[in-house]
C-alpha positions as CSV (number, residue, x, y, z in Angstrom):
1,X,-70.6,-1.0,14.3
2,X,-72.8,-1.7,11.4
3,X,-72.3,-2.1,7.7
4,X,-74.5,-0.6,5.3
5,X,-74.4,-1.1,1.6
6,X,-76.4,1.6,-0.5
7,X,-76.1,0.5,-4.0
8,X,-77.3,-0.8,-7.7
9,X,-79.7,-4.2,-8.0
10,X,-79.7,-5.1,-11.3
11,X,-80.2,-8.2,-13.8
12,X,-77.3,-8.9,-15.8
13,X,-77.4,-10.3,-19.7
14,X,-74.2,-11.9,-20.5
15,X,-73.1,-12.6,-23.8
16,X,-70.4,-14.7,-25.1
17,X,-69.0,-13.4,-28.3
18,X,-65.6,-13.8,-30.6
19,X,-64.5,-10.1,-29.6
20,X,-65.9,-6.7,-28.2
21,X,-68.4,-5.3,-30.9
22,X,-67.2,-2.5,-32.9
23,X,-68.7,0.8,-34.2
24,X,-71.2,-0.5,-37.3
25,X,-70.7,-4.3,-36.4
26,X,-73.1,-7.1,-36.2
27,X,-71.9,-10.2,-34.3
28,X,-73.4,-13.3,-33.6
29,X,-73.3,-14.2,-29.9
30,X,-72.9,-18.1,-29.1
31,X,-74.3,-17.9,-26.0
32,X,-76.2,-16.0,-23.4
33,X,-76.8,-16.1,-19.3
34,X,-78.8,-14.7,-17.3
35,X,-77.2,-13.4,-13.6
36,X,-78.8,-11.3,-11.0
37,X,-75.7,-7.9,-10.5
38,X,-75.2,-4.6,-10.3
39,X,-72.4,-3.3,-8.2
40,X,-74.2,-3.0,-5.2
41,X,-75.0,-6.4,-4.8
42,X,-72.1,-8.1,-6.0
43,X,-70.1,-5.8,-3.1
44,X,-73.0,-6.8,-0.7
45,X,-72.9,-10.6,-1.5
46,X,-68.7,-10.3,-1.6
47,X,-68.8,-8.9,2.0
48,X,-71.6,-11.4,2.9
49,X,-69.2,-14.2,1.7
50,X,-66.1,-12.8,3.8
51,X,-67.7,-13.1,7.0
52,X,-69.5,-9.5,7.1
53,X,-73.2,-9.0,8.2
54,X,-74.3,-6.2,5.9
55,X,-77.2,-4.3,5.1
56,X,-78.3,-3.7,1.5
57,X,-80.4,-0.9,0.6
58,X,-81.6,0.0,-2.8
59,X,-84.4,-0.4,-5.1
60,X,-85.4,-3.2,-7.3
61,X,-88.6,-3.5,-9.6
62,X,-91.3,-5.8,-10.5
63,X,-89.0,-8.3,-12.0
64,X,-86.5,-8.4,-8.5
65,X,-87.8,-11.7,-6.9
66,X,-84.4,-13.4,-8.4
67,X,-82.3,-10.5,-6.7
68,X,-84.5,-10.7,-3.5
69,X,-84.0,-14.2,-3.2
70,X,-80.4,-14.2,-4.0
71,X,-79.4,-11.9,-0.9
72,X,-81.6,-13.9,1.7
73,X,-79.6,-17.1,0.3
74,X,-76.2,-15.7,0.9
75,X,-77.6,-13.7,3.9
76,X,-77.6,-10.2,2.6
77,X,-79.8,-8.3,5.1
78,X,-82.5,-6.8,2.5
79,X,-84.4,-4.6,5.2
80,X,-83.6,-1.6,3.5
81,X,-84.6,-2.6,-0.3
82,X,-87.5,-0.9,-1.3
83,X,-89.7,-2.2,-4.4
84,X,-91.9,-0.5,-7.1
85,X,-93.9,-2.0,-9.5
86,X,-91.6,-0.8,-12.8
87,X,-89.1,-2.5,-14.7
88,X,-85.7,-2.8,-12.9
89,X,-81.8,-2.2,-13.9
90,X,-80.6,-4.1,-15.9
91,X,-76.8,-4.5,-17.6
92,X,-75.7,-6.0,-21.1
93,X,-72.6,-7.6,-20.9
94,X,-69.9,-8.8,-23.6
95,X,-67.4,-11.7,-22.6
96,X,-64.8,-12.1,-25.0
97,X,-62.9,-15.6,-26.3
98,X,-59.9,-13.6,-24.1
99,X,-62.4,-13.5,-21.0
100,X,-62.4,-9.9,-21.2
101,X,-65.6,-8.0,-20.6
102,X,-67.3,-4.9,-21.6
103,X,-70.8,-3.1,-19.8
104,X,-74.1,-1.3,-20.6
105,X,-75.6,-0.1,-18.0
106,X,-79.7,0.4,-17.7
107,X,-80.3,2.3,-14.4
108,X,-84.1,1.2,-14.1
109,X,-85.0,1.4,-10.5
110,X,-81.9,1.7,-9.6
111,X,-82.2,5.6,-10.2
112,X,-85.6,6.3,-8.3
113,X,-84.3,6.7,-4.9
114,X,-85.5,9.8,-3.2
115,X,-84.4,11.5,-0.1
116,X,-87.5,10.6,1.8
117,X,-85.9,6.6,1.1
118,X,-82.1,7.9,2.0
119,X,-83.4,9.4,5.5
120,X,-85.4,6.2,5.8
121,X,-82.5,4.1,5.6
122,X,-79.8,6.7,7.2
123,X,-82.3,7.4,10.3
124,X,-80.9,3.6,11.7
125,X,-77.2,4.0,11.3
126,X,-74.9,6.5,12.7
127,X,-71.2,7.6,14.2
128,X,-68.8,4.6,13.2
129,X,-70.7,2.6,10.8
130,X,-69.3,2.1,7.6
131,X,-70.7,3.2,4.2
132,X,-70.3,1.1,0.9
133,X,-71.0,3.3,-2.0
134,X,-71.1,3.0,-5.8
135,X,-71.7,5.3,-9.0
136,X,-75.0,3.8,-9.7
137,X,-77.4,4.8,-7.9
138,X,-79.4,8.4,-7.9
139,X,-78.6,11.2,-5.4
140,X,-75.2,10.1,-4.2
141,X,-74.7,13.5,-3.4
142,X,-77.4,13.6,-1.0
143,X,-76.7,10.1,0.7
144,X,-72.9,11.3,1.2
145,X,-73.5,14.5,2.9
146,X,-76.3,12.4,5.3
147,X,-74.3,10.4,6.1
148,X,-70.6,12.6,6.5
149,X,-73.4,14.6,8.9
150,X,-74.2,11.3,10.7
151,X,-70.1,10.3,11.3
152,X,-70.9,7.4,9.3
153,X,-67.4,6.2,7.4
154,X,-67.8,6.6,3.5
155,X,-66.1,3.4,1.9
156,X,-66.9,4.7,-2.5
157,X,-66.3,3.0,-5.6
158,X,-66.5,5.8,-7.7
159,X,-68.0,3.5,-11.1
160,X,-68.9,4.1,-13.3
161,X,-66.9,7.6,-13.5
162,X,-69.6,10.4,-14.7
163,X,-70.6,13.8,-14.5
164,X,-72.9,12.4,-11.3
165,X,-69.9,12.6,-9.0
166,X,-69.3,16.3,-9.7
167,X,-72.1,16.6,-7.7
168,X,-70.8,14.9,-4.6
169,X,-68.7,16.6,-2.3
170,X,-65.9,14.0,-2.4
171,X,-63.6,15.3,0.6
172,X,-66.1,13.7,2.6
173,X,-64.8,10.2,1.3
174,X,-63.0,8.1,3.9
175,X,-61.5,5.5,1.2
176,X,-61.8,5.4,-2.7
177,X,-61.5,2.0,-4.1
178,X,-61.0,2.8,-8.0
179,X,-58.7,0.9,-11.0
180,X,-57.1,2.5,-13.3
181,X,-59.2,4.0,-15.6
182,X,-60.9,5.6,-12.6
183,X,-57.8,6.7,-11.3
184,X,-56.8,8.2,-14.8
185,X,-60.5,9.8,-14.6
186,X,-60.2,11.4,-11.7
187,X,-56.4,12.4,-11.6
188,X,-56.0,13.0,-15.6
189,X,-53.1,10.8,-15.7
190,X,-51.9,7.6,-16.3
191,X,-49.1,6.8,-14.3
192,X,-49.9,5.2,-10.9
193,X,-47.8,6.9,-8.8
194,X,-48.8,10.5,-10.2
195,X,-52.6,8.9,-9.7
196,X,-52.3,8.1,-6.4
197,X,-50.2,11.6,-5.3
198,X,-52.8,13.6,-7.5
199,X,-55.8,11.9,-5.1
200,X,-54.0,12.6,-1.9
201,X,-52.9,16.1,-3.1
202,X,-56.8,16.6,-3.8
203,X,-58.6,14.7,-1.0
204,X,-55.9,14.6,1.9
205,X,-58.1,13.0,4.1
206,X,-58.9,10.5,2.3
207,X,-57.2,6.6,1.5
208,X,-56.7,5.0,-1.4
209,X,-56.8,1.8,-3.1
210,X,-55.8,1.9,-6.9
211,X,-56.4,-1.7,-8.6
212,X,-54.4,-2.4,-11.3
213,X,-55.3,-5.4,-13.4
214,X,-52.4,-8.3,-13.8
215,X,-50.4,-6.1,-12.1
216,X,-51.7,-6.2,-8.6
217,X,-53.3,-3.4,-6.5
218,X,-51.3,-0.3,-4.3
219,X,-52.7,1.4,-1.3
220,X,-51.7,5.1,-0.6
221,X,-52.8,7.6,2.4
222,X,-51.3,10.0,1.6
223,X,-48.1,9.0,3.8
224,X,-47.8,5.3,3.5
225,X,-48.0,3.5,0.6
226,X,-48.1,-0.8,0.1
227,X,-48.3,-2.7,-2.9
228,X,-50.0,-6.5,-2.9
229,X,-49.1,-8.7,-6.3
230,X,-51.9,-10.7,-8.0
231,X,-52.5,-14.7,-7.0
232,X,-52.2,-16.6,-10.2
233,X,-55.6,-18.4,-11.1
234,X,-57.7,-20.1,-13.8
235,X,-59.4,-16.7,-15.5
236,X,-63.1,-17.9,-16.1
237,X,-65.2,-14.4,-15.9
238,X,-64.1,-11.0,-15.4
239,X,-67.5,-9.7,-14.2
240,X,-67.4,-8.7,-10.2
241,X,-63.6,-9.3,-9.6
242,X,-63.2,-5.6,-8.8
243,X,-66.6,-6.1,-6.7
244,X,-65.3,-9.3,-4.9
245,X,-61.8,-7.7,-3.9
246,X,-63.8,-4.1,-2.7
247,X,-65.8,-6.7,-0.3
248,X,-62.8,-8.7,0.8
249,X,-60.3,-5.4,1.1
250,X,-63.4,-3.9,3.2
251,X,-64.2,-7.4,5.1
252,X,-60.6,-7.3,6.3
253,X,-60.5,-3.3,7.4
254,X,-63.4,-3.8,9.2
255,X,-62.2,-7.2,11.4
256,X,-58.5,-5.2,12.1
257,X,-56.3,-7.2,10.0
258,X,-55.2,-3.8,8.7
259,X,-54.3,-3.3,5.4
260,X,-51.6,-5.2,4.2
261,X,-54.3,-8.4,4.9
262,X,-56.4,-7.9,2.6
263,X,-71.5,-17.2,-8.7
264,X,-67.8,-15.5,-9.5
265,X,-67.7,-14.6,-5.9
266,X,-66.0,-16.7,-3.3
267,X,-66.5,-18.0,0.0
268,X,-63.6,-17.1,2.8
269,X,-62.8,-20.4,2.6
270,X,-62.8,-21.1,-1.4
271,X,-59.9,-17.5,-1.6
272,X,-57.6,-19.4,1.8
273,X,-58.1,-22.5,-0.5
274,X,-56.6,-20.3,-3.5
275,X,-53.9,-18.8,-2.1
276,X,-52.4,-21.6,-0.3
């Protein structure tokens, strides 16, 4: 069994400012940081960091040798990333005095895969092999139904929520990991529970993991349903926490501890540490 992560590369751009920017504002930011992110790696490196060889595959641009190097460090297997000689994605990021963050997203390179690339990739995975997917890369469509066709097991984080995933044919999803404003997205509602029953009305074969800030995080299939409470910590950054708990909740499914087991990212070792 093999684990293949097809997702987003990107460099991120944080700024620190007093609060979110508003419509017609001009702010000052008191700081700024560079970070290599996107989705897709932060999931790959989270994974990486729980014990799980994974494969990355994706597409960075001329200015990827700090993305590159990043996943060879934390021993991200980069096989299946592809480069071109253009400018790459790229986010803009907001960190609030409360921590909080807010996201542009620049898709770059990161929406130039083809389906000559996706059969590439696909052509050495098959039955069994899990699937890490994310909102941010090009013809999602395309690499669900290859690899649905291939008996591959489709793990999606369906972010960010657009028009794109109309596209997909989403009953061939084993397991959404989404929080709430995903879940309201995709259910039209706000309540959990009518979120979660919605999903499993819609995709009944199909898991669910809704994440819900402060409040924890609840599983549903459709059948059973468990609900995990947050671990108090010191709040630092924002950025990647959904990332780190998809890789960790995934880590765990995939070495049979079941569900109820489940530079922002941790080791193994750092989470036992924070939770003991």
């Amino acid at each position: 069994m093999k684990v293949l992560n097809y997702g987003s590369l990107n460099m991120d751009y944080v700024y620190t400012v007093d609060h979110m920017i508003r419509e017609g504002e001009t702010q000052s930011s008191s700081g700024l940081k560079t970070f290599c992110g996107g989705k897709g790696l932060n999931q790959s490196i989270a994974l990486a960091k729980a014990g799980i060889p994974v494969y990355h595959a994706g597409i960075v641009g001329e200015d990827g040798d700090m993305l590159l190097e990043l996943c060879r460090d934390n021993g991200v297997d980069i096989t299946y990333v592809k480069r071109l000689p253009v400018k790459g994605g790229h986010t803009v990021i907001q960190v609030d005095r409360e921590e909080q963050n807010s996201i542009i997203l620049y898709g770059g390179t990161n929406q130039m895969q083809t389906e000559e690339d996706i059969d590439r990739v696909l052509n050495d995975f098959g039955a069994g092999d899990y699937l890490l997917l994310q909102n941010e890369i090009n013809l999602l469509d395309y690499i669900i139904d290859r690899a649905y066709a291939k008996e591959m097991k489709i793990v999606l984080n369906p972010s960010p929520y657009n028009e794109n995933l109309s596209e997909c044919d989403l009953c061939k999803v084993s397991l959404f990991l989404l929080n709430e404003i995903e879940g309201e997205q995709m259910a039209g509602g706000s309540d959990e529970n009518r979120i979660l029953e919605h999903l499993a009305e819609k995709f009944p074969e199909a898991a669910f993991v809704l994440t819900l800030g402060k409040a924890g995080a609840v599983y549903f299939d459709g059948k059973e349903k468990i609900f995990q409470n947050i671990f108090e910590v010191e709040t630092v950054d924002t950025t990647a926490a959904g990332d780190t708990f998809t890789g960790f909740f995934i880590a765990s499914l995939i070495r049979g501890e079941g569900v109820r087991a489940a530079p922002s990212i941790p080791t193994m070792e750092e989470v036992e540490r924070g939770i003991s």
